[in-house]
N, CA, C and O atoms as CSV, one atom per row, in Angstrom:
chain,resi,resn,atom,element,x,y,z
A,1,UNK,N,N,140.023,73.966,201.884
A,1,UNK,CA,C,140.795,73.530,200.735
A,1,UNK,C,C,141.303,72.114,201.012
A,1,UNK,O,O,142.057,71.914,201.965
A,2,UNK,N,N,140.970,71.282,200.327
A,2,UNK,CA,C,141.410,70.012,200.693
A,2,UNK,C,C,142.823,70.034,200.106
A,2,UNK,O,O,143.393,71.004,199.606
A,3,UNK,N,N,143.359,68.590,200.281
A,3,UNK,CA,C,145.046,68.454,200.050
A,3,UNK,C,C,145.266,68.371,198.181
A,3,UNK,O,O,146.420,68.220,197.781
A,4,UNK,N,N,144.315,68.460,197.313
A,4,UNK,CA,C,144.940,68.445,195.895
A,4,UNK,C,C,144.744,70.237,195.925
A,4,UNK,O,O,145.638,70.975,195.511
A,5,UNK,N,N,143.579,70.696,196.419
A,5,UNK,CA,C,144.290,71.854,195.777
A,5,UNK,C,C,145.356,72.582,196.584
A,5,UNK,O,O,145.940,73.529,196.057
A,6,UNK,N,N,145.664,72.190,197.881
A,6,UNK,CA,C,146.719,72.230,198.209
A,6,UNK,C,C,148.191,72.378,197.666
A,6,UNK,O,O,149.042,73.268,197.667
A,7,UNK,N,N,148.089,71.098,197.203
A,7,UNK,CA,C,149.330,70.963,196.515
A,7,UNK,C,C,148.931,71.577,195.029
A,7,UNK,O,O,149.930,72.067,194.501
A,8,UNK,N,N,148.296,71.633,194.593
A,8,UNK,CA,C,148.087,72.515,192.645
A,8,UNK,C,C,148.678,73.879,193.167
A,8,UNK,O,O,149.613,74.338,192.512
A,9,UNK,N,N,148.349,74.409,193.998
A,9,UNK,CA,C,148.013,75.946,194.922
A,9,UNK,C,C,150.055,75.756,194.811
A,9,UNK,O,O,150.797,76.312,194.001
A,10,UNK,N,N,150.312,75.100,195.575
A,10,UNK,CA,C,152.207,75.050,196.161
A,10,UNK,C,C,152.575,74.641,194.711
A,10,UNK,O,O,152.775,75.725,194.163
A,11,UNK,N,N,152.691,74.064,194.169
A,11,UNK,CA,C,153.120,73.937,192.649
A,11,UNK,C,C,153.116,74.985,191.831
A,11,UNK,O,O,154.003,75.071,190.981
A,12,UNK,N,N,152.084,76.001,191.945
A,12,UNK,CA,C,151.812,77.034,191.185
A,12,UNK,C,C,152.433,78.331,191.031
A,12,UNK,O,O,152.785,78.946,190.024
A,13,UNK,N,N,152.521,78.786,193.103
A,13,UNK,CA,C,153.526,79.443,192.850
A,13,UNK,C,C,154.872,79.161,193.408
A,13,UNK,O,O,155.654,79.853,194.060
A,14,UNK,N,N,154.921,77.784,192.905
A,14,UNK,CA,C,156.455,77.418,193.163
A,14,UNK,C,C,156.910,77.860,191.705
A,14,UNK,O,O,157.735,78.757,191.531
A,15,UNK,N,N,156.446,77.322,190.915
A,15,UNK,CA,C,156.339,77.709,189.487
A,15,UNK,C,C,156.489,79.173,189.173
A,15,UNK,O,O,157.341,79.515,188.353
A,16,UNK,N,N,155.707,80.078,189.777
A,16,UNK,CA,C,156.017,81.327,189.253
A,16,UNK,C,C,157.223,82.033,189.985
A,16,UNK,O,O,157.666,83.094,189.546
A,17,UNK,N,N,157.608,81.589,190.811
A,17,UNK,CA,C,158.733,82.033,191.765
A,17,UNK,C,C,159.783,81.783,190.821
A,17,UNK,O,O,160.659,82.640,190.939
A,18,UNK,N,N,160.099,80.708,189.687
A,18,UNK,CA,C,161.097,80.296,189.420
A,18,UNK,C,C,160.883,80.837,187.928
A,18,UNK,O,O,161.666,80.610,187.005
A,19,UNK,N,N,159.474,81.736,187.812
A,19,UNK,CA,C,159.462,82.091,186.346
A,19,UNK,C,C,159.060,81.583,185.094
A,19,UNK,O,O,159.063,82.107,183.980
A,20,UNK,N,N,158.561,79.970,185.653
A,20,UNK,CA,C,158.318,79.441,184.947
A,20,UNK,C,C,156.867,79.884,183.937
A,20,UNK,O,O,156.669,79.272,182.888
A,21,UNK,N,N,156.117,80.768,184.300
A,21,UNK,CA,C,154.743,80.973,183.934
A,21,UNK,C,C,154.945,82.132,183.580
A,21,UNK,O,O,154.029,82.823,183.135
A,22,UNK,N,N,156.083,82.534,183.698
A,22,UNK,CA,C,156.222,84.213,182.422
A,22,UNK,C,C,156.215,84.001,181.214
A,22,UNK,O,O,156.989,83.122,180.836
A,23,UNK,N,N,155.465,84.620,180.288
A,23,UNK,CA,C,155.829,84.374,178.546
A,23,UNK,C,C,154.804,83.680,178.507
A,23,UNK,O,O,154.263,84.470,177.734
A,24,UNK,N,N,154.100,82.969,178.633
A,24,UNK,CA,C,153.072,81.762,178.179
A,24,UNK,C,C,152.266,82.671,177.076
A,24,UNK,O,O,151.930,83.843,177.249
A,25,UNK,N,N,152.028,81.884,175.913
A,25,UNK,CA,C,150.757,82.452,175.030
A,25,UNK,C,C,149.349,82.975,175.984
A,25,UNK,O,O,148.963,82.481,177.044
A,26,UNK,N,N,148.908,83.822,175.425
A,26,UNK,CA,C,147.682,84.544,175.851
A,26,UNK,C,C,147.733,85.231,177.217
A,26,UNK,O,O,146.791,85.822,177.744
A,27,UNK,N,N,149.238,85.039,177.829
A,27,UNK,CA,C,149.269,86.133,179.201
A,27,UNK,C,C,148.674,87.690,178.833
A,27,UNK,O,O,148.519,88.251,177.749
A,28,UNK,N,N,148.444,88.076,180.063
A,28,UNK,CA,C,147.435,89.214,179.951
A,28,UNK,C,C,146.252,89.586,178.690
A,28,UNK,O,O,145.867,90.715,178.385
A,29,UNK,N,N,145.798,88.211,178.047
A,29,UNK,CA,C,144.588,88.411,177.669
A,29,UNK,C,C,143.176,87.342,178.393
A,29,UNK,O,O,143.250,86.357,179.127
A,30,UNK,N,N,141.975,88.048,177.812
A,30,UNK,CA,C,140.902,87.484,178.646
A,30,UNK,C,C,141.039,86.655,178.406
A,30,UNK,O,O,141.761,86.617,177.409
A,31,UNK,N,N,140.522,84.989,179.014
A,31,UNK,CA,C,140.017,83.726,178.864
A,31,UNK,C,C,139.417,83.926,177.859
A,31,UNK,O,O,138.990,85.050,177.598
A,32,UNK,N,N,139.142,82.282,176.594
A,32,UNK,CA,C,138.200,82.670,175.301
A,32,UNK,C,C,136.904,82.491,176.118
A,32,UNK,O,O,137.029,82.511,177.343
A,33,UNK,N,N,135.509,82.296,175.522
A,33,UNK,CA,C,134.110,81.976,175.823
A,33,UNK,C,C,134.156,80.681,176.348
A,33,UNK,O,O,134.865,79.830,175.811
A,34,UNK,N,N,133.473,80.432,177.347
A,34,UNK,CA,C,133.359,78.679,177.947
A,34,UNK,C,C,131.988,78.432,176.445
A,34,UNK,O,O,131.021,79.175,176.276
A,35,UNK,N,N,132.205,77.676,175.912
A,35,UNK,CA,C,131.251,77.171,174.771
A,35,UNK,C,C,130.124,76.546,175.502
A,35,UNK,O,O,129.062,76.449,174.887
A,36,UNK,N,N,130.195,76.056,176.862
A,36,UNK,CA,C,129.011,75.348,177.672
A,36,UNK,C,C,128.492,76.680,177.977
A,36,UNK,O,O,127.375,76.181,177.845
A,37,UNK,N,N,128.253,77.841,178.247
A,37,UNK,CA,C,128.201,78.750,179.138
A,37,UNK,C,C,126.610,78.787,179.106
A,37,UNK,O,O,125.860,79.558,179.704
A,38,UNK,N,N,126.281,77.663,178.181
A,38,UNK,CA,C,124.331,78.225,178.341
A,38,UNK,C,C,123.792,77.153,179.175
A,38,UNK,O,O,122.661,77.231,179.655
A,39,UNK,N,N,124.709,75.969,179.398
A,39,UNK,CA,C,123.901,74.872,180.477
A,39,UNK,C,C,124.402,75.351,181.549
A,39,UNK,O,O,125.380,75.941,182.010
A,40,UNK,N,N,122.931,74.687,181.912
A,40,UNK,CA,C,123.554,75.006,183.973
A,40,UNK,C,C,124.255,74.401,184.186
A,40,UNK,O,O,124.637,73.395,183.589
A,41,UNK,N,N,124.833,75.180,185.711
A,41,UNK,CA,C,126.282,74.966,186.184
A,41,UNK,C,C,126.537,73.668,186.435
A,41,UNK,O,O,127.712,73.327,186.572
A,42,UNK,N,N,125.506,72.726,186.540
A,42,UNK,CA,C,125.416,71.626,187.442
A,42,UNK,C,C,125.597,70.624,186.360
A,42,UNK,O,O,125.881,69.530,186.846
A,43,UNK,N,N,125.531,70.613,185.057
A,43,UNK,CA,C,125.668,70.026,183.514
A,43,UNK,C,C,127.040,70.108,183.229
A,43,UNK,O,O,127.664,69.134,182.808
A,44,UNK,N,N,127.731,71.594,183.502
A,44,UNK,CA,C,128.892,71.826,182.645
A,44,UNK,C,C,130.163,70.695,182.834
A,44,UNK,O,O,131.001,70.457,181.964
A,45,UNK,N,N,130.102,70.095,184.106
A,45,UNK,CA,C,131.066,69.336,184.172
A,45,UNK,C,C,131.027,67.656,183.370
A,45,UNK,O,O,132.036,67.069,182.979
A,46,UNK,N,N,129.787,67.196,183.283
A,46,UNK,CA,C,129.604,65.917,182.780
A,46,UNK,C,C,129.606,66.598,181.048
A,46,UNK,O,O,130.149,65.831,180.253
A,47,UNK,N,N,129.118,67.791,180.490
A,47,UNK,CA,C,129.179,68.188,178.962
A,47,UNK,C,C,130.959,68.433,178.979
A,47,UNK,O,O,131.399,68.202,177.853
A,48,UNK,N,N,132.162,68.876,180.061
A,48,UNK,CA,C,132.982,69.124,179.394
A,48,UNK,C,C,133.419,67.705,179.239
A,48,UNK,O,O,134.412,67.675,178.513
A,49,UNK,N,N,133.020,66.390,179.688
A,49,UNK,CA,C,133.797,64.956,179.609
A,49,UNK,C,C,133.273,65.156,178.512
A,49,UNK,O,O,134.014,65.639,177.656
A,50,UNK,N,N,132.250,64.951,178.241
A,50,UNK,CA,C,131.719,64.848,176.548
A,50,UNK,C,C,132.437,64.981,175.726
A,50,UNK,O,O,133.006,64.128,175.045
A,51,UNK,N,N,132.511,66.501,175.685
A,51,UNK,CA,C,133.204,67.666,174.765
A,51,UNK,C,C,134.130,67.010,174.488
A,51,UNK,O,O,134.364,66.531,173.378
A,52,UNK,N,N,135.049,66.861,175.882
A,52,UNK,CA,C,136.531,66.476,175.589
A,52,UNK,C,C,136.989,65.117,174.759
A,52,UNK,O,O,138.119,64.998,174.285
A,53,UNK,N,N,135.944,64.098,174.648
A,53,UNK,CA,C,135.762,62.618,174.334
A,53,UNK,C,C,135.212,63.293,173.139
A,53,UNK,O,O,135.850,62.465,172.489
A,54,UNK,N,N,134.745,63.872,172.405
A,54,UNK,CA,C,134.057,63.920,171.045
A,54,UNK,C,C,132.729,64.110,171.040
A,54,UNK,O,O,132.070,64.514,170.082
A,55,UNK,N,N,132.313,63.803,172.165
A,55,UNK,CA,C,130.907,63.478,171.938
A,55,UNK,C,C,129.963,64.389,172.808
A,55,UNK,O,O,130.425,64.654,173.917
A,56,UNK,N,N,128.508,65.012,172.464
A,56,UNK,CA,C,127.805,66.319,172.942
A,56,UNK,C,C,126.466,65.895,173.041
A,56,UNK,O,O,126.075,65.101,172.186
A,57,UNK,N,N,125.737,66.245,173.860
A,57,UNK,CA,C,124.247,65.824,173.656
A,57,UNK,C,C,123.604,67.259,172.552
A,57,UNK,O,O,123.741,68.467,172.359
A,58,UNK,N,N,122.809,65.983,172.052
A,58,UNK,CA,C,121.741,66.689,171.251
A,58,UNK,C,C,121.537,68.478,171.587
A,58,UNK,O,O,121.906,69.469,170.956
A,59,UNK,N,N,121.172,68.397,172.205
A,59,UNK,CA,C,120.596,69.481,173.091
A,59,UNK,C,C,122.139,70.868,172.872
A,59,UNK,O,O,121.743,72.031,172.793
A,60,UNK,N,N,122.877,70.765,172.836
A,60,UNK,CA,C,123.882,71.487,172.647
A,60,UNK,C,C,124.275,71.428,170.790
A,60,UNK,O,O,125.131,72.159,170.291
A,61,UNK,N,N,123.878,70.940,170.406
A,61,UNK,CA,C,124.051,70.988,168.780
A,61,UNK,C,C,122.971,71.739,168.321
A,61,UNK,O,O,122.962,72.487,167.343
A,62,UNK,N,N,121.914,71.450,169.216
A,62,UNK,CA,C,120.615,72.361,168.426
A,62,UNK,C,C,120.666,73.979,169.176
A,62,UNK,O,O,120.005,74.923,168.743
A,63,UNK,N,N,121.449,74.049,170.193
A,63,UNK,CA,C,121.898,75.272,170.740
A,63,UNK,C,C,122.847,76.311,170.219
A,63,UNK,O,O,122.907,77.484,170.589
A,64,UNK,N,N,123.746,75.584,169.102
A,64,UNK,CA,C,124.732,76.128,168.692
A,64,UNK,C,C,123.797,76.070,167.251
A,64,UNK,O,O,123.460,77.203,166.909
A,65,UNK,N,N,123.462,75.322,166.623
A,65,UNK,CA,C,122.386,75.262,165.650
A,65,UNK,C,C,121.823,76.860,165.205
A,65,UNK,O,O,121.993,77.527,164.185
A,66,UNK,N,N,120.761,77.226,167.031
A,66,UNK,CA,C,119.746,78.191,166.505
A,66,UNK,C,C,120.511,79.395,166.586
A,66,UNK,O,O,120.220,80.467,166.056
A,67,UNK,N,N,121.444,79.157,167.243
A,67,UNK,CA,C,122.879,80.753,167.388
A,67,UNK,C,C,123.154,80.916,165.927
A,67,UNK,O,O,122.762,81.972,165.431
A,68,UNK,N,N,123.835,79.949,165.058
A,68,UNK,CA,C,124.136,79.463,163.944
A,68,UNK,C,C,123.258,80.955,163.072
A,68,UNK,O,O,123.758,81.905,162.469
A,69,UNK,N,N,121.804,80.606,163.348
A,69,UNK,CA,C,120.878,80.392,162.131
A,69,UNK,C,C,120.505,82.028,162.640
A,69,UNK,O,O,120.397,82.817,161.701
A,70,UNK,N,N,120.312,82.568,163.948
A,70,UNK,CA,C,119.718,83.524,164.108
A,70,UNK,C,C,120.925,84.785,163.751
A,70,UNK,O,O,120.678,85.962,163.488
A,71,UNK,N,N,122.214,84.156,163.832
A,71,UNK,CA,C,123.072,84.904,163.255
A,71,UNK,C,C,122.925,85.497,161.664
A,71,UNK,O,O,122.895,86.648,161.227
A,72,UNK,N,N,122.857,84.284,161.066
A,72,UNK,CA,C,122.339,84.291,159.186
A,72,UNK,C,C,121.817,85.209,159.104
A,72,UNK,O,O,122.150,86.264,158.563
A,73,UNK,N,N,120.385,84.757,159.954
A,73,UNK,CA,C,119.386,85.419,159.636
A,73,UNK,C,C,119.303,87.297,159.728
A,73,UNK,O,O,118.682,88.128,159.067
A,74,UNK,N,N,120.032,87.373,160.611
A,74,UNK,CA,C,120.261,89.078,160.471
A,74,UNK,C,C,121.242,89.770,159.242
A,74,UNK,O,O,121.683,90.908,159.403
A,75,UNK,N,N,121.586,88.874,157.829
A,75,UNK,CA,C,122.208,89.127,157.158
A,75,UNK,C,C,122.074,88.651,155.833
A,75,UNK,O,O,122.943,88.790,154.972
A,76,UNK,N,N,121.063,88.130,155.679
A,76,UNK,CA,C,120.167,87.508,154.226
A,76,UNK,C,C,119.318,87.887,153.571
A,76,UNK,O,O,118.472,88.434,154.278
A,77,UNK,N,N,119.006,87.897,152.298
A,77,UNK,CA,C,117.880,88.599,151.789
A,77,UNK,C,C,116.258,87.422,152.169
A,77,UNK,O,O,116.004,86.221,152.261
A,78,UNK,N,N,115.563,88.726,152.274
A,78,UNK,CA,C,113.901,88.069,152.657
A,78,UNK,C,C,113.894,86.318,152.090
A,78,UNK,O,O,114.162,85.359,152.814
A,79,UNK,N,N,113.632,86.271,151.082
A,79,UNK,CA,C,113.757,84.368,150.813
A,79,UNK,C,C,114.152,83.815,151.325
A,79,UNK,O,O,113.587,82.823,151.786
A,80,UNK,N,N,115.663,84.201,151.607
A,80,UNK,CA,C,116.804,83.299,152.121
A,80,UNK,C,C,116.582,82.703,153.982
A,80,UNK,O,O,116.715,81.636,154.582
A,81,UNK,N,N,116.044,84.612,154.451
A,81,UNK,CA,C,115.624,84.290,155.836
A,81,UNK,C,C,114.703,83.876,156.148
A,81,UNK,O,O,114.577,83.642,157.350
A,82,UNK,N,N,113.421,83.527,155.088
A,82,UNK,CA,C,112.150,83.021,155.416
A,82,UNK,C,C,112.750,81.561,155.637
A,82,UNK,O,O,112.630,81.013,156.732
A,83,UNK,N,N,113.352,80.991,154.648
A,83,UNK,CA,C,113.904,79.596,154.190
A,83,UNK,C,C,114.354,79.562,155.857
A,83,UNK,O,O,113.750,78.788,156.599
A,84,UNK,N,N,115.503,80.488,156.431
A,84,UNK,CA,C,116.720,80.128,157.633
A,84,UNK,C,C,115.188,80.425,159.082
A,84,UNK,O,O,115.177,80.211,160.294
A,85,UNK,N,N,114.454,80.812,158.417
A,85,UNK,CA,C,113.180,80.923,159.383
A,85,UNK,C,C,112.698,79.759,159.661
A,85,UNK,O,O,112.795,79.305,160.800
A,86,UNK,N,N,112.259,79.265,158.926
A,86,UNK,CA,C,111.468,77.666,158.988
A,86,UNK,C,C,112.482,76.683,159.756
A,86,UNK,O,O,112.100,76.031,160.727
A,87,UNK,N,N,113.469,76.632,159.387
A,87,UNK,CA,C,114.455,75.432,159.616
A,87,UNK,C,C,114.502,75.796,161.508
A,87,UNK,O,O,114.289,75.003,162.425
A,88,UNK,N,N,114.914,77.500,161.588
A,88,UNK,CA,C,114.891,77.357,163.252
A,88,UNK,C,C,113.768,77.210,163.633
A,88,UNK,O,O,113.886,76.612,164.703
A,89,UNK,N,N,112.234,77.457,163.344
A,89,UNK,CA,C,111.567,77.178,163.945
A,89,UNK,C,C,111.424,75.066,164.259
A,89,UNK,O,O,110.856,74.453,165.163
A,90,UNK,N,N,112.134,74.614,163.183
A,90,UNK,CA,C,112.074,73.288,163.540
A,90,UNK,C,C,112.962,72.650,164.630
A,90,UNK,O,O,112.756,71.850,165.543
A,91,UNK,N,N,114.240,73.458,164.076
A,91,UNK,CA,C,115.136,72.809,165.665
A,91,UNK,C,C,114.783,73.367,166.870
A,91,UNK,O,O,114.859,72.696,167.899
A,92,UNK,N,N,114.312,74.792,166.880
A,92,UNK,CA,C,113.374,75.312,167.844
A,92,UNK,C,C,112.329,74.109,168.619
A,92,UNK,O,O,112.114,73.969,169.823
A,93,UNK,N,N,111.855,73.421,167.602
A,93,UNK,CA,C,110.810,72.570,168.551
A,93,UNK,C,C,111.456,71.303,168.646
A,93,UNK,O,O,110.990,70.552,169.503
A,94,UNK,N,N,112.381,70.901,167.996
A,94,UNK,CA,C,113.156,69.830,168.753
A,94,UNK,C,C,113.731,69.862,169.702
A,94,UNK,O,O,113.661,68.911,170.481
A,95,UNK,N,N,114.684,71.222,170.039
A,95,UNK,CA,C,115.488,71.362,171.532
A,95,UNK,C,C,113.827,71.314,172.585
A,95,UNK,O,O,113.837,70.606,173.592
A,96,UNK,N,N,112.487,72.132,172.210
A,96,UNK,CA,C,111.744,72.051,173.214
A,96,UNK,C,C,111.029,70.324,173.579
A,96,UNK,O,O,110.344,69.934,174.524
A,97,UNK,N,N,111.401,69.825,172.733
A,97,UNK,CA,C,110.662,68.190,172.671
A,97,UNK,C,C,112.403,67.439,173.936
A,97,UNK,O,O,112.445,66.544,174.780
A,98,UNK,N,N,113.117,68.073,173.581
A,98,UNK,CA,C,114.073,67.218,174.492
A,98,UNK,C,C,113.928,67.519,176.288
A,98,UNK,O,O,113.960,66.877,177.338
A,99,UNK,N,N,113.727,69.133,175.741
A,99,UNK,CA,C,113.610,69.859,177.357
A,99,UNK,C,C,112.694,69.299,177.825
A,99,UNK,O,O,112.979,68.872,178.944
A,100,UNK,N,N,111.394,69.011,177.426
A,100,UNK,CA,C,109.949,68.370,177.687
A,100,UNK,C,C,110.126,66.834,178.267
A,100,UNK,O,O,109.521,66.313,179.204
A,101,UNK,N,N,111.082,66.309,177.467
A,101,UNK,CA,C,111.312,64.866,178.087
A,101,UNK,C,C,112.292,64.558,179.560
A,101,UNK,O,O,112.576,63.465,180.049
A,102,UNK,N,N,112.628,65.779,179.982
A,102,UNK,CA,C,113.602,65.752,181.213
A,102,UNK,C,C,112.569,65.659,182.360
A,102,UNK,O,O,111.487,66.243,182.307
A,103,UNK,N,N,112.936,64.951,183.319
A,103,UNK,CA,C,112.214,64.611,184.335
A,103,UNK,C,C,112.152,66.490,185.075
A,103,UNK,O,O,111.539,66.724,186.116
């Protein structure tokens, strides 16, 4: 353990010693979903600067995109899902045209 988490670690439960961390919103419930949770581990830290700045690569818009669409799609009538069909098969081959361009 180097010396920051050292000291985060002594802050923390200096903090709870004094009570300070009783009551907080969402005590004793789960963490929400990490929204990165589909890039590798080795991504998630340069996508959460992103995230946090506004800004996301491609590649995560067309990820949330085909979630988006495959969701619809289990809840539309035939037309509607042929229509929500086509469109993922297109971002479908755009996320694979980005993956393709990674070294």
């Amino acid at each position: 353990m180097d010396w920051l988490d050292a000291l985060v670690e002594r802050r923390i439960e200096e903090s709870n010693r004094r009570g300070s961390l009783s009551g907080l919103p969402g005590t004793g419930r789960p963490l929400p979903p990490d929204p990165l949770e589909h890039l590798p581990a080795a991504l998630r830290p340069a996508a959460r600067l992103l995230h946090g700045s506004g800004h996301l690569p491609e590649e995560v818009h067309l990820l949330r995109r085909l979630r988006t669409l495959d969701g619809l799609m289990r809840h539309v009538e035939q037309a509607e899902g042929e229509r929500l069909s086509r469109e993922r098969s297109l971002v479908a081959e755009r996320l694979a045209s980005l993956r393709g361009r990674r070294p």
